[in-house]
C-alpha positions, 0 to 999 in steps of 0.5 A, a space after each residue: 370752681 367745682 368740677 360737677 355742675 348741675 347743667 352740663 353741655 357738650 361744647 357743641 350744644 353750647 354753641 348751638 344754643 348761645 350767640 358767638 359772643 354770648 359763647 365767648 364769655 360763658 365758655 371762653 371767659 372773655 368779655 363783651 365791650 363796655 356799655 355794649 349791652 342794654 342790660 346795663 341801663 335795666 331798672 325795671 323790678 325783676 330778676 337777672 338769670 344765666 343765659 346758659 342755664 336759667 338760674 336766676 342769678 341777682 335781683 334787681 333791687 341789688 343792682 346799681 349804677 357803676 359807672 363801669 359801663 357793666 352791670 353791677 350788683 352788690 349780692 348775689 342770690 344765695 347760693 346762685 354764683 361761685 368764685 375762683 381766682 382768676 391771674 389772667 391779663 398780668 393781676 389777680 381778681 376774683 372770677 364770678 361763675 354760675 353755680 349751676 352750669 359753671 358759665 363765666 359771669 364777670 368779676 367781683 370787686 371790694 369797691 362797691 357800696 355798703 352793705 356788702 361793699 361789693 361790686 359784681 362786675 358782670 357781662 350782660 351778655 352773660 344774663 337774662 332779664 325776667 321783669 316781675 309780674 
C-alpha cells in the first residue's frame, strides 16, 4: 500500500468527519456487521464513492447480489482501489483500499462471477451512493 496518498488527514479530522463505525473501518480496518447496511440492497443506476474522501469508486452496473450480506462488485473504477495482503484473523486475504485517501474498503475474493471472477467484498459503511441524474 503507498505511503503518499492524495487525501490526507490528521487522526483527529478523521474523527471528526466520520461516524465511529464508519472510523472503525476506514482507519481501523474493521468491519461492520452482515446485512447491517442498506447499501447492500441499492439497485438503483449510479455510482459508489468513499465515505472518506469522495472518489468515486465502482459503479453500479458492477455490483451484484452475493449473498454474503456486503455489497459486492465484480470491477473497480480504473485506478480507484489499491491492494495489499492483509494476514490478520489467523488466513491470508487480500485487503481493498481507496487509492485516494488509503481508507479500509473491504476484501477481494476469486469467487465472484464472470467476466473478472472477482468478488469485492466491500463494507458499506465505507461507501457513498451517488444515484445517476
Amino acid at each position: 500500500m503507498a505511503d503518499d496518498f492524495k487525501v490526507t488527514r490528521t487522526d483527529a479530522e478523521w474523527r471528526a468527519m466520520l461516524t465511529p463505525e464508519q472510523y472503525d473501518v476506514l482507519r481501523g480496518h474493521g468491519t461492520e456487521r452482515p446485512s447491517s447496511c442498506a447499501l447492500n440492497h441499492e439497485e438503483r443506476a449510479g455510482t459508489f464513492h468513499c465515505v472518506g474522501c469522495g472518489q468515486p469508486l465502482f459503479r453500479s452496473l458492477e455490483k451484484f447480489e452475493s449473498g454474503t450480506g456486503w455489497p459486492s462488485f465484480n470491477d473497480p473504477i480504473e485506478g480507484a482501489v489499491e491492494t495489499s495482503r492483509d494476514a490478520s484473523w489467523g488466513m491470508v486475504r487480500t485487503e481493498v483500499h481507496c487509492s485516494a485517501c488509503g481508507g479500509h474498503l473491504g476484501h477481494v475474493f476469486e469467487d465472484g462471477p464472470p467476466p473478472t471472477n472477482l468478488r469485492y467484498c466491500i463494507n458499506g459503511v465505507a461507501l457513498d451512493f451517488k444515484p445517476r441524474d
